[in-house]
C-alpha positions in Angstrom: 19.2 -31.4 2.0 17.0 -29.0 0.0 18.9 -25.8 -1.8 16.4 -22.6 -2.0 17.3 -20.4 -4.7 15.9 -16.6 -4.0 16.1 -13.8 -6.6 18.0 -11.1 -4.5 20.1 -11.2 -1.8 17.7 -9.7 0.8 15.0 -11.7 -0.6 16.6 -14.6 0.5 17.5 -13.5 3.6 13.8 -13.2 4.5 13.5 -16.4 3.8 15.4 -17.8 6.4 15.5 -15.5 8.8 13.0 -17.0 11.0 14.9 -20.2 11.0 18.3 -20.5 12.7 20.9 -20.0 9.4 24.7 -18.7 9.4 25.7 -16.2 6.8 28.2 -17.8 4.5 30.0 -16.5 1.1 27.3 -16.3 -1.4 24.9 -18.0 0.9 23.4 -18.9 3.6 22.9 -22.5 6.1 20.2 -23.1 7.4 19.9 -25.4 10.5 17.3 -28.0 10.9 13.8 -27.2 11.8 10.3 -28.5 11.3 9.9 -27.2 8.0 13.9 -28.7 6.6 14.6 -31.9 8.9 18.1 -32.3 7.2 18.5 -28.4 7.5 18.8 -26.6 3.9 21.1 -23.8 1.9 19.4 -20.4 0.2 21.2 -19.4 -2.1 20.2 -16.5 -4.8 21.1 -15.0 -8.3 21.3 -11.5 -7.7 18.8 -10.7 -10.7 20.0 -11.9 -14.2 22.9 -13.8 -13.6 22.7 -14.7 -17.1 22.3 -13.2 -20.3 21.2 -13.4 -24.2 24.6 -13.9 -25.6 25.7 -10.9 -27.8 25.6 -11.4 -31.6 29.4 -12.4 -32.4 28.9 -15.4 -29.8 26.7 -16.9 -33.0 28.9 -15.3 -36.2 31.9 -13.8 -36.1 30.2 -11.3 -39.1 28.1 -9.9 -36.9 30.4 -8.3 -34.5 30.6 -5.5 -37.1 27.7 -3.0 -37.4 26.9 -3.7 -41.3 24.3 -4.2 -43.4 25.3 -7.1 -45.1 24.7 -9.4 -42.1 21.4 -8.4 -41.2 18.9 -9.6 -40.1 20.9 -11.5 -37.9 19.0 -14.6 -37.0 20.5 -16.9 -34.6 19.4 -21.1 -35.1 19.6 -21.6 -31.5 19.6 -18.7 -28.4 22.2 -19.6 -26.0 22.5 -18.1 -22.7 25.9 -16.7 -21.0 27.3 -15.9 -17.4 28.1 -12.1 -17.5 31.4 -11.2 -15.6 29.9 -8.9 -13.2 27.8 -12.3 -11.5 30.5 -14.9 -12.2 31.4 -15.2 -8.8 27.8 -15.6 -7.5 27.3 -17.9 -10.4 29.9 -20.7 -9.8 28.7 -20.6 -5.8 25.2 -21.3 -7.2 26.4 -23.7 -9.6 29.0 -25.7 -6.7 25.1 -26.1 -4.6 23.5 -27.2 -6.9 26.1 -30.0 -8.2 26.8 -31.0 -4.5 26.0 -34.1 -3.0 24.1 -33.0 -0.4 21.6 -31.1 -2.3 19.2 -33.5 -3.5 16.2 -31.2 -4.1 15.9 -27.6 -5.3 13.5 -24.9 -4.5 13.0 -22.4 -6.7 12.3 -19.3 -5.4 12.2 -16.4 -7.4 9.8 -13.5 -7.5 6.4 -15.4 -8.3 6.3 -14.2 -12.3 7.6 -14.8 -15.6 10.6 -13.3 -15.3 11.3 -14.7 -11.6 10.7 -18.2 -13.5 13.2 -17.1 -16.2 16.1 -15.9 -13.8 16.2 -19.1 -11.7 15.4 -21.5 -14.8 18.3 -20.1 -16.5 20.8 -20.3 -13.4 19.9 -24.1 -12.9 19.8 -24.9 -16.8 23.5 -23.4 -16.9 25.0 -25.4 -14.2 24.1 -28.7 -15.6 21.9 -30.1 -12.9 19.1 -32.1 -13.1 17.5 -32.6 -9.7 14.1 -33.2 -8.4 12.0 -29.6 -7.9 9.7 -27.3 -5.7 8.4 -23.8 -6.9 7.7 -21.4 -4.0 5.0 -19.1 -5.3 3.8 -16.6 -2.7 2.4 -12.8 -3.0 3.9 -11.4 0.4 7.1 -11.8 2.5 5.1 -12.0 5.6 6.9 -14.7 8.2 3.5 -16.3 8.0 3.0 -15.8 4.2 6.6 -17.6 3.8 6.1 -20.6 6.1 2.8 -21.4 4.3 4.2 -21.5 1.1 7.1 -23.9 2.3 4.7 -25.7 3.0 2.7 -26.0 -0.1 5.1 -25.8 -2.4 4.2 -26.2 -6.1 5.4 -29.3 -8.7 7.9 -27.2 -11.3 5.7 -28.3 -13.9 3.0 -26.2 -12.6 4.8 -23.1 -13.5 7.3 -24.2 -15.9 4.9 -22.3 -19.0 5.9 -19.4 -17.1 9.2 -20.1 -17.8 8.3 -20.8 -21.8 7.1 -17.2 -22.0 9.7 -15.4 -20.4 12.2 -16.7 -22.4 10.4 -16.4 -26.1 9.8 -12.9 -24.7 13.1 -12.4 -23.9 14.0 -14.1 -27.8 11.7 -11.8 -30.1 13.2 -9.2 -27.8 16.5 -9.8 -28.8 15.7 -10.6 -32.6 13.6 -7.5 -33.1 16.1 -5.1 -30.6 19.7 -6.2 -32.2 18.1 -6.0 -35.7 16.3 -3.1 -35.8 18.5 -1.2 -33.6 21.4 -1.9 -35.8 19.4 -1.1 -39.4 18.1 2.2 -37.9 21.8 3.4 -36.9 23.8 2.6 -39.7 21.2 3.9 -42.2 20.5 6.9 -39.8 24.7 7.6 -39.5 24.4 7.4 -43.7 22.2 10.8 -43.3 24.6 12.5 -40.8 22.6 11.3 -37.5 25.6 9.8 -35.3 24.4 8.1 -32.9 23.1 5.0 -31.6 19.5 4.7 -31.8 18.2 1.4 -30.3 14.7 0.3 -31.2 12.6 -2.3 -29.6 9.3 -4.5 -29.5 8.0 -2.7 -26.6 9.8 0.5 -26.4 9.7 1.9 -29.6 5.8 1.5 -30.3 6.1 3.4 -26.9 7.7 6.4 -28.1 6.0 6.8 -31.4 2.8 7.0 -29.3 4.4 10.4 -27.3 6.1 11.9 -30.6 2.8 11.6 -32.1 1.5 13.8 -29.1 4.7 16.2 -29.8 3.3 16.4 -33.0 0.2 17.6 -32.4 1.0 20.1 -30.0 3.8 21.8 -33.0 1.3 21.5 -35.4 -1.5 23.1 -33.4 -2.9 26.2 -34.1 -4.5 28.1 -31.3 -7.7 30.0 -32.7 -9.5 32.5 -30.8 -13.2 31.8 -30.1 -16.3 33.9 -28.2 -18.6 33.1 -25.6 -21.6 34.5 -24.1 -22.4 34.4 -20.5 -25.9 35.8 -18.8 -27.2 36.8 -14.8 -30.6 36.1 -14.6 -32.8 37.3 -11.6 -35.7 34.4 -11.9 -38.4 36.1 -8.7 -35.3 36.9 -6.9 -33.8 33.8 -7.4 -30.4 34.1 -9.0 -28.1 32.0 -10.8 -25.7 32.3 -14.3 -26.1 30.5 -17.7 -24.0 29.9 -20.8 -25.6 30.7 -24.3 -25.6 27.5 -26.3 -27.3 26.4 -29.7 -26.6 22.9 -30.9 -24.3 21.6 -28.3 -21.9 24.3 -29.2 -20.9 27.5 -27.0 -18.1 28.7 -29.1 -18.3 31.5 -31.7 -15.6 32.2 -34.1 -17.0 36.2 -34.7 -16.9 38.2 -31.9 -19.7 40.2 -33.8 -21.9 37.5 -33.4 -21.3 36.9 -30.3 -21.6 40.7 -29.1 -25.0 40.8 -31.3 -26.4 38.0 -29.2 -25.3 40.1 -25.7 -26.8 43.1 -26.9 -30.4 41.2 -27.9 -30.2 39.6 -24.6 -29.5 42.2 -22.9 -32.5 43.5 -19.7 -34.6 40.6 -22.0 -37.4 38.9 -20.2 -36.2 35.1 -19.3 -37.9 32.2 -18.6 -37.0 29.1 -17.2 -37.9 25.6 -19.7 -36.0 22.9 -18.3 -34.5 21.4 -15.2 -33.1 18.1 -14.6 -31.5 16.8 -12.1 -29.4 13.2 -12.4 -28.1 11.5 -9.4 -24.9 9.6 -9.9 -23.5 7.3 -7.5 -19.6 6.6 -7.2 -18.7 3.2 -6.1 -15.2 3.3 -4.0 -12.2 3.0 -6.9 -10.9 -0.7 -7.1 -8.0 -2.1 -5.4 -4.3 -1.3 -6.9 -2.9 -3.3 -9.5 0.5 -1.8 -10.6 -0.5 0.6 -13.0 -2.9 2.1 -11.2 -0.8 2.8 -8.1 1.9 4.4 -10.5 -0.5 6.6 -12.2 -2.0 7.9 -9.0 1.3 8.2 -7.1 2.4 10.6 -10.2 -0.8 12.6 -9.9 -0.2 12.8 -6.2 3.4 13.3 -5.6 5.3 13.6 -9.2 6.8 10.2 -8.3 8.4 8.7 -11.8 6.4 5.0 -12.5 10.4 3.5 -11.7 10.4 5.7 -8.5 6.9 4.1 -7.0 8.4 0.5 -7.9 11.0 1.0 -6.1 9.7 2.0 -3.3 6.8 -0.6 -3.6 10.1 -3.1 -3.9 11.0 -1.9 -0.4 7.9 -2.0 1.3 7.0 -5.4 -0.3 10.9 -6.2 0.9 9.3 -6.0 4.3 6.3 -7.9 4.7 4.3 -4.9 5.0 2.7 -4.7 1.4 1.7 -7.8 -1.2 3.7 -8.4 -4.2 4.4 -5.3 -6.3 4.1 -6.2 -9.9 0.3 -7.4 -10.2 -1.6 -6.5 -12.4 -4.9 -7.4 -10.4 -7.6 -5.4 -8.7 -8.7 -8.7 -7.0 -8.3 -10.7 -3.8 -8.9 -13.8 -2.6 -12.1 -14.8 -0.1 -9.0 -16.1 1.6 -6.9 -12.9 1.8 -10.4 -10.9 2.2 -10.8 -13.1 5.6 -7.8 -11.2 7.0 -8.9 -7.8 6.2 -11.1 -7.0 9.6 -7.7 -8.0 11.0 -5.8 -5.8 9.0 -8.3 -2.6 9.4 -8.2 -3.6 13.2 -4.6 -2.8 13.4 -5.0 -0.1 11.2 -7.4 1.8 13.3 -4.6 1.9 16.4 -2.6 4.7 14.5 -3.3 8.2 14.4 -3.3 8.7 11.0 -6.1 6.6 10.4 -8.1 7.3 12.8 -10.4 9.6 11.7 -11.7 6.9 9.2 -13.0 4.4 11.9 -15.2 2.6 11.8 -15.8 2.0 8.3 -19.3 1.4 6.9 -18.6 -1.7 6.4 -17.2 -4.6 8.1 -16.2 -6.9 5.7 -16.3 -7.0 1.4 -15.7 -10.8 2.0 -19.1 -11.2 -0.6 -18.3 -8.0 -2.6 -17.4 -9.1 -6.2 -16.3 -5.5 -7.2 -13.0 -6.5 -4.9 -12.8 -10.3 -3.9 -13.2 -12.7 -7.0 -11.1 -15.8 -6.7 -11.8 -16.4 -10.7 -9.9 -13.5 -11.6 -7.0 -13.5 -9.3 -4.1 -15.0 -11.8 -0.9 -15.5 -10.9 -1.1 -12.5 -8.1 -4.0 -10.7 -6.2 -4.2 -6.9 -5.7 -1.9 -4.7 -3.9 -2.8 -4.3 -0.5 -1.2 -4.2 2.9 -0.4 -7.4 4.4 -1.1 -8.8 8.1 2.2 -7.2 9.2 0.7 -3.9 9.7 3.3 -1.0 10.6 2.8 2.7 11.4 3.7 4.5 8.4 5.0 7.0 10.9 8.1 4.7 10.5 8.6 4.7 7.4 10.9 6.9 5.4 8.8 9.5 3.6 8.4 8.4 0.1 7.6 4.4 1.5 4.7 6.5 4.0 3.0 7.8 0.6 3.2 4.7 -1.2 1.8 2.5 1.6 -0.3 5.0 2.6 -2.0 4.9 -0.7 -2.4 1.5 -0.2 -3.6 2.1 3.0 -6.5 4.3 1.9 -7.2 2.3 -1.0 -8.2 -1.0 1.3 -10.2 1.2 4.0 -11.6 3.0 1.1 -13.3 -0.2 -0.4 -14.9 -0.4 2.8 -16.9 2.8 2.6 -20.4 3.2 1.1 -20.5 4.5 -2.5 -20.1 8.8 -3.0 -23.4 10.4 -4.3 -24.0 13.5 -6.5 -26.9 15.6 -7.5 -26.3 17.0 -10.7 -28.8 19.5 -12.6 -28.6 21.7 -15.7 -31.6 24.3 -15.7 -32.0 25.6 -19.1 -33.4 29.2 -19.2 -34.5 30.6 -23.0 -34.6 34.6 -23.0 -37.0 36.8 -25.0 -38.4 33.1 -26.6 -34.9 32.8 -28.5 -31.7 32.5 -26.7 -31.1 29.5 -25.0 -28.7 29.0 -21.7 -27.6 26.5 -19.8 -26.9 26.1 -16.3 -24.9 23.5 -14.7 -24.2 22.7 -10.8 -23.6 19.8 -9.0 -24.4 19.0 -5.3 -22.5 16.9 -3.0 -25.5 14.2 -1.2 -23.3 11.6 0.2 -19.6 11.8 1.1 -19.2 8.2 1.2 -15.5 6.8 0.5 -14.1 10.6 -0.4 -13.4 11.3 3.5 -10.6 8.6 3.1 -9.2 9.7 -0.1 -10.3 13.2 -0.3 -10.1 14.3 3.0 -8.7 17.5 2.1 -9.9 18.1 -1.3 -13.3 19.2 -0.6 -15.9 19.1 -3.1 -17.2 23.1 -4.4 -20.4 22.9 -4.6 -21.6 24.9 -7.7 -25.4 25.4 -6.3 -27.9 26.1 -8.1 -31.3 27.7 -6.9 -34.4 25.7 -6.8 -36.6 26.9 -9.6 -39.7 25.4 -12.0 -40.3 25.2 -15.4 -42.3 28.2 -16.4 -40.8 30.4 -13.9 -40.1 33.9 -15.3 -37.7 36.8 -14.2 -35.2 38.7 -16.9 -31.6 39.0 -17.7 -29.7 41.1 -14.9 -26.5 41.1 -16.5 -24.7 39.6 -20.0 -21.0 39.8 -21.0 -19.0 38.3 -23.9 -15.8 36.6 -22.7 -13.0 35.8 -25.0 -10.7 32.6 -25.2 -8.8 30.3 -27.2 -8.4 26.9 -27.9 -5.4 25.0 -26.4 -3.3 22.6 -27.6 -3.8 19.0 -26.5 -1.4 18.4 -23.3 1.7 16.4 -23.1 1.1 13.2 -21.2 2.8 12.8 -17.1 4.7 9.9 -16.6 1.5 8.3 -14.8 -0.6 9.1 -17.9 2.2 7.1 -20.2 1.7 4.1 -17.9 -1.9 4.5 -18.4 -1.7 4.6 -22.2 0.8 2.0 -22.0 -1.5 -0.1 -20.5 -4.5 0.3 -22.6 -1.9 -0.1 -26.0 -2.1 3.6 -26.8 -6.0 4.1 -26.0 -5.5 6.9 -23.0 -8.4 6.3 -20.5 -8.1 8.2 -17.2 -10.3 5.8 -15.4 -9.6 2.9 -13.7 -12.6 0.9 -14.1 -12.1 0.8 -17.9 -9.0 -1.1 -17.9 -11.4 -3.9 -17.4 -13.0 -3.5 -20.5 -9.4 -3.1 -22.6 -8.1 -6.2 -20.5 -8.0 -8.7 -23.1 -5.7 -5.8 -25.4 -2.9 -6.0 -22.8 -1.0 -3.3 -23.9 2.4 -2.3 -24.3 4.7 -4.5 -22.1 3.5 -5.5 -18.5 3.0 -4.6 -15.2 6.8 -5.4 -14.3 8.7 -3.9 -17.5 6.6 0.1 -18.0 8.5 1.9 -15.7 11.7 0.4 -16.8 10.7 1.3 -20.7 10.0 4.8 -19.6 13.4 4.8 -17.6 14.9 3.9 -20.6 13.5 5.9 -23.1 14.8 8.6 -20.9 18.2 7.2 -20.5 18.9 6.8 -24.1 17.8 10.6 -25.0 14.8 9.7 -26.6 12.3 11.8 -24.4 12.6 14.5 -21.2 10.5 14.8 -18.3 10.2 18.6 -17.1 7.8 19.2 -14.3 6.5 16.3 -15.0 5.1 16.6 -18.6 7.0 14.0 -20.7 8.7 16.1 -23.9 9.6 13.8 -27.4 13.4 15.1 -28.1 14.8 15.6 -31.9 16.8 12.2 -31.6 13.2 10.6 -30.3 11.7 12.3 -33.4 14.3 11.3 -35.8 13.8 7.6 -34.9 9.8 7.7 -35.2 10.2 9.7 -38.7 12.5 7.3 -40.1 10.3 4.2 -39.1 7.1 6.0 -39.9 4.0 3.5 -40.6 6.7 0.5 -40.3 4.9 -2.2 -37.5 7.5 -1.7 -35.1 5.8 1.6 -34.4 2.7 -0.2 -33.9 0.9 -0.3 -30.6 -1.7 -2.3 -31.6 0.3 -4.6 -33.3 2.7 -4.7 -30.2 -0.6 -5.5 -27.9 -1.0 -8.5 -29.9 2.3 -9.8 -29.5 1.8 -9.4 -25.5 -1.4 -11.2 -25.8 -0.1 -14.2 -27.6 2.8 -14.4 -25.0 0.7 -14.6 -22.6 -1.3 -17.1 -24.6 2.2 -19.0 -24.6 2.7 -18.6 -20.6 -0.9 -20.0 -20.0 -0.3 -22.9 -22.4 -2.6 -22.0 -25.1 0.3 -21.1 -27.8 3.5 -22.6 -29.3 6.7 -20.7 -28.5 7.8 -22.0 -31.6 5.0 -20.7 -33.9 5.5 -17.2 -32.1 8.9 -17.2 -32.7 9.1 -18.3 -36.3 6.5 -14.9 -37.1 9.2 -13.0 -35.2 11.8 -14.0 -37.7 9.7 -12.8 -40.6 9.1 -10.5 -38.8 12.5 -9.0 -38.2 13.2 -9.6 -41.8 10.6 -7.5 -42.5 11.6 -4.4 -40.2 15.2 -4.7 -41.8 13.7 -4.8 -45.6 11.2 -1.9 -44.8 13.8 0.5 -43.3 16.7 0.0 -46.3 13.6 1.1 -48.6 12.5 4.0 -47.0 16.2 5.4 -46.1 16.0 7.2 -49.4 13.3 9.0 -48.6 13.5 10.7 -45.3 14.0 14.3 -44.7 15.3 15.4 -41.0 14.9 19.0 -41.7 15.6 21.0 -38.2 15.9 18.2 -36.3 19.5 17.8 -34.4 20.7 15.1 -32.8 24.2 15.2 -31.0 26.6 13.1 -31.4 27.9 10.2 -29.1 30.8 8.7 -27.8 29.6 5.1 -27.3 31.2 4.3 -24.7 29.9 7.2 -23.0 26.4 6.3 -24.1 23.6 6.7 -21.8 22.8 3.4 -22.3 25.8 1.1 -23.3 28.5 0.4 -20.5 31.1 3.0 -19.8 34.0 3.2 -17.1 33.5 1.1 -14.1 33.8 3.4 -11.2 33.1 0.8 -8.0 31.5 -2.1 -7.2 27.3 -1.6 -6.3 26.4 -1.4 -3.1 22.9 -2.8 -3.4 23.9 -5.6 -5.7 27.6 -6.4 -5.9 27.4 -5.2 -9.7 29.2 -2.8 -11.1 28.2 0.9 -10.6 29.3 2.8 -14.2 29.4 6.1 -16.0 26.1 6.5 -17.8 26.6 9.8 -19.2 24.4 11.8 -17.3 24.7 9.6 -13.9 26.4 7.0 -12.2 24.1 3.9 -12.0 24.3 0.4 -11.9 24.8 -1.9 -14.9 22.9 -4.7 -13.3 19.9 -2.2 -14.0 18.4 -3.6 -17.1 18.9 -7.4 -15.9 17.6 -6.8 -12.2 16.1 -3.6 -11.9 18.6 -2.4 -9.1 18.0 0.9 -8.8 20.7 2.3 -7.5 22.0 5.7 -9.0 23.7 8.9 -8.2 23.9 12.2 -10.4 26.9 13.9 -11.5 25.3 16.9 -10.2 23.6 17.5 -6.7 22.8 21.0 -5.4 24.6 22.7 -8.3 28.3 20.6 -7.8 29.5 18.2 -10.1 30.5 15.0 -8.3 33.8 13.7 -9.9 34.7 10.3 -10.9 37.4 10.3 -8.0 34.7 11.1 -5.4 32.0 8.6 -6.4 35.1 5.8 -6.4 35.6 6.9 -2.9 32.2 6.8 -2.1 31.5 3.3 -3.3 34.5 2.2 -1.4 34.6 3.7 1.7 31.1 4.7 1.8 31.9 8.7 1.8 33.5 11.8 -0.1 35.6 14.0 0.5 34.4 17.0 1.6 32.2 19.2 -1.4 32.4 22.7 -1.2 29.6 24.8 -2.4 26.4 23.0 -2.2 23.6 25.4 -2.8 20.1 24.7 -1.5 17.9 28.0 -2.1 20.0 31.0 -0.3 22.4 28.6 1.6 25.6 27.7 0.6 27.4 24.8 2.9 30.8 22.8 2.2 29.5 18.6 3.0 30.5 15.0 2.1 28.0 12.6 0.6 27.7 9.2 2.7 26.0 5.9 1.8 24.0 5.0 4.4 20.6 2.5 5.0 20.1 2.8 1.5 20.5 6.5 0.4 22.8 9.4 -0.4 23.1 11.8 2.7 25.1 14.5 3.3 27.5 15.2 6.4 
């Protein structure tokens, strides 16, 4: 009998659930079929079921925050069961050691840390049995089936595994270490609180203090410009006055010197050109990109649009979630007529049928089977569903996916773009810019209701002559550079601190890869948030006084250093494709760490926190370390916690389980006693007071399909 081992519960329910199975504690049996002759079990490890053992499992010294033991630098990492999964653990553990099971299928998410969560499970129980890997980019019934039955030799992923886990290594060397140095030295200047600081995170922040920065140390200066009507033969159109690439004047005397000269002036037309630019149809999602347009769409937070990604992938109806492709396939390009087929059926697409194109089977801007990885693009599966159906956030995200695929199929947008250049009285010069929509191409699927403004200009020849009708001086000033959105942080993120807001240029930055990955940005934003480092209002992401205390005190230390942290990726990733040692990597970490502990004893001297504040903390109550149990999670059996300014899960950081609930909703505070009740019963008692705008209503809050409602 074979013994599948999913990730997540549900996960492993789809699995199965074409094939006759019973639900039992922990897991499920699965009856005989074509695919399992003898029958098999799925099993799964709810996320992390096991963990970096803390630093007193390796010395007793270094249970105590001092600097005396640092940097602590463990011979050998040793992984441990947490208490929260124990349970789920020893049923794991009794399948795999029984004697029925004689082969194991390991089926976690396809990607490094899908290869680490199972790996770890299996390595703690002691078993050594014979091994499949399920690797497979949708939860489609046919998608799953197909990958039963080609399932991969262990050994073809098992680098995967070798990466995960030295990532997960430095992690913990330069996290415990630095973290530790940073708050005792930082309590010695009268900051007291934690402040944790990390390979990925920290390099992170620095990069949106440094914006902070800029934008306090900005001065605003006022500046002039000069703006003309000209009547060219009755044609007329307005110009800017320009002289060496430069329209801003710092004296407004200048500027009102050159309106009065200009002023009724004959004019005369010396230059027109007009460049056509052609707009190829954006590129398939990867991760990244669907984050950073779903915050430019809807404000979604990059953790929100994984989630919700997680769900609709959860279903069959989109591909796996955390690539970080813009390719597909010829194979999965095959099924796309299919897929636009379906598609056209529903009213909300519609209007885009039929595309221009049939198929992009041969079109190497989308379908390159050379550079799809370990995952192809994001795009809808075979199991097609009328986003009608969907909740509303899960009917934006796949929408955008949606959109994205029929888009690809569109013909290319076209633009006429001219600047006329008109020089008055033989001296001044102006310039003239419009822009002219030709074709409409793949905007009537993304645009359809952000129209284009034509800015058009009249058709005139060099030579032509006419005068000046009108002329006025207008008066600005310059702004400060603007804070980054959430979806702009993923973007900069991505291209390690280089901000490009345009797709088609990650290609060229792909060999930097960046801060983190696809699969761990959102949660580094989520967390910088959670531990007080940085605010998001109205979606502009602010740099608090504790984030700016913590960047200070590092200052040009490397663990501030995107570019150095980009490096570090891109050897891991060297490691997971077999081209690196885990060993060598590991042993630079060490010096490393050594070196982050050295550099911040010998700076402590030397910092100044002048107005900057930074409140203190309880740390049990802290944000980000565990506080009072309050129930048990109702998404993933784990155990749902005070975090300071929210009840959330505490299998977050090991699984990603998003589940959460604020102390305050509609202007109430929602007690300890209330959310116990909830978690346990699955309601409140009844709130009074709720305010939404001008109404006022008494409710209770009820968990149900997956959400907080009220009743």
């Amino acid at each position: 009998m074979k013994l599948i081992i999913a990730e997540k519960p549900d996960q492993g329910l789809a699995f199965v659930s074409q094939f006759t199975n019973r639900k039992r504690d922990g897991y499920l049996e699965v009856d005989a079929n074509e695919l399992f002759p003898n029958g098999a079990y799925c099993t799964w490890a709810i996320g992390h079921l096991a963990q970096l053992c803390e630093p007193a499992y390796y010395d007793a010294a270094w249970k105590k925050w001092s600097l005396a033991v640092l940097p602590m630098i463990p011979d050998r990492f040793q992984y441990e069961v947490s208490k929260a999964t124990a349970k789920q653990f020893h049923i794991v553990k009794r399948l795999l050691k029984s004697r029925e099971v004689t082969e194991i299928i390991h089926a976690g998410d396809a990607g490094r840390e899908g290869e680490l969560i199972i790996r770890n499970v299996i390595h703690l129980s002691g078993v050594r049995k014979p091994m499949k890997r399920l690797w497979i980019s949708s939860l489609t019934k046919k998608a799953i089936y197909e990958g039963f039955q080609h399932l991969l030799d262990e050994s073809e992923t098992r680098q995967k595994y070798y990466e995960a886990y030295t990532r997960a290594c430095a992690d913990w060397l330069v996290g415990m270490n630095a973290s530790r140095v940073y708050s005792i030295l930082l309590k010695q200047k009268g900051m007291n609180a934690v402040f944790s600081a990390g390979r990925v995170q920290t390099p992170t922040l620095a990069l949106i203090v440094k914006r902070e920065n800029e934008i306090e140390h900005f001065h605003s200066e006022p500046f002039w410009e000069v703006l003309a009507a000209f009547d060219i033969n009755g044609k007329t159109y307005e110009g800017q006055w320009e002289k060496d690439k430069n329209s801003r004047l710092k004296d407004p005397e200048i500027a009102n010197k050159i309106a009065a000269f200009c002023d009724q002036k004959p004019a005369e037309v010396k230059e027109v050109n007009t460049e056509r630019k052609v707009y190829q149809p954006p590129l398939l999602f990867n991760l990244s990109a669907l984050q950073a347009t779903a915050n430019k769409a809807f404000a979604f937070s990059p953790k929100k649009t994984l989630d919700v990604l997680q769900a609709l992938y959860q279903k069959g109806i989109v591909s796996y979630p955390r690539s970080d492709s813009n390719y597909v396939t010829k194979g999965e390009a095959a099924t796309f007529p299919g897929v636009l087929k379906k598609l056209s059926s529903f009213e909300a697409y519609q209007p885009f049928f039929p595309t221009a194109k049939q198929t992009i089977s041969s079109n190497k801007r989308y379908v390159d089977d050379k550079k799809v990885q370990e995952h192809y693009a994001i795009i809808p599966t075979e199991q097609v569903t009328d986003p009608n159906k969907l909740s509303n956030d899960e009917k934006k995200i796949y929408d955008l996916v949606v959109k994205r695929l029929i888009a690809a199929h569109y013909d290319a947008a076209i633009f006429d773009y001219t600047t006329i250049t008109t020089v008055v009285d033989g001296r001044a010069m102006f310039l003239s810019k419009g822009k002219q929509l030709i074709q409409e191409g793949w905007r009537k699927v993304i645009f359809p209701e952000e129209k284009e403004e034509d800015v058009l200009l009249p058709i005139v020849r060099e030579g032509e002559q006419g005068n000046v009708s009108d002329v006025k001086v207008k008066e600005g000033k310059t702004q400060p550079p603007k804070r980054y959105t959430e979806g702009q942080l993923i973007t900069l993120m991505k291209t390690a601190g280089k901000y490009l807001d345009n797709e088609a240029l990650e290609k060229v930055l792909k060999k930097v890869e960046g801060l983190g990955t696809e699969a761990t940005r959102a949660g580094i934003i989520t967390m910088l948030k959670d531990r007080g480092y940085i605010e998001v209002k109205k979606n502009q992401v602010y740099a608090t006084d504790k984030g700016r205390v913590l960047i200070e005190a590092i200052g040009e230390n490397i663990l501030a250093s995107p570019e150095m942290t980009a490096k570090w990726e891109q050897r891991l990733a060297e490691i997971g494709e077999g081209k690196a040692v885990p060993a060598a990597f590991m042993e630079q970490t060490k010096k490393l760490t050594a070196k982050i502990v050295q550099n911040a004893m010998e700076m402590a001297p030397t910092w100044d926190f002048t107005g900057m504040h930074v409140e203190e903390e309880n740390k049990k109550n802290s944000p980000y370390s565990k506080g009072k149990a309050v129930g048990k999670c109702p998404l993933c059996e784990g155990n749902v916690i005070d975090k300071g300014k929210l009840y959330g899960c505490d299998n977050y950081t090991k699984t990603n389980c998003s589940f959460t609930i604020a102390k305050k909703i509609l202007g109430k505070n929602i007690t300890q006693a209330n959310i116990k009740k909830l978690l346990k019963t699955g309601e409140t008692n009844t709130i009074k007071g709720f305010k939404k705008g001008e109404k006022v209503f008494d409710a209770k809050l009820i968990w149900q399909n997956g959400k907080i409602h009220f009743h």
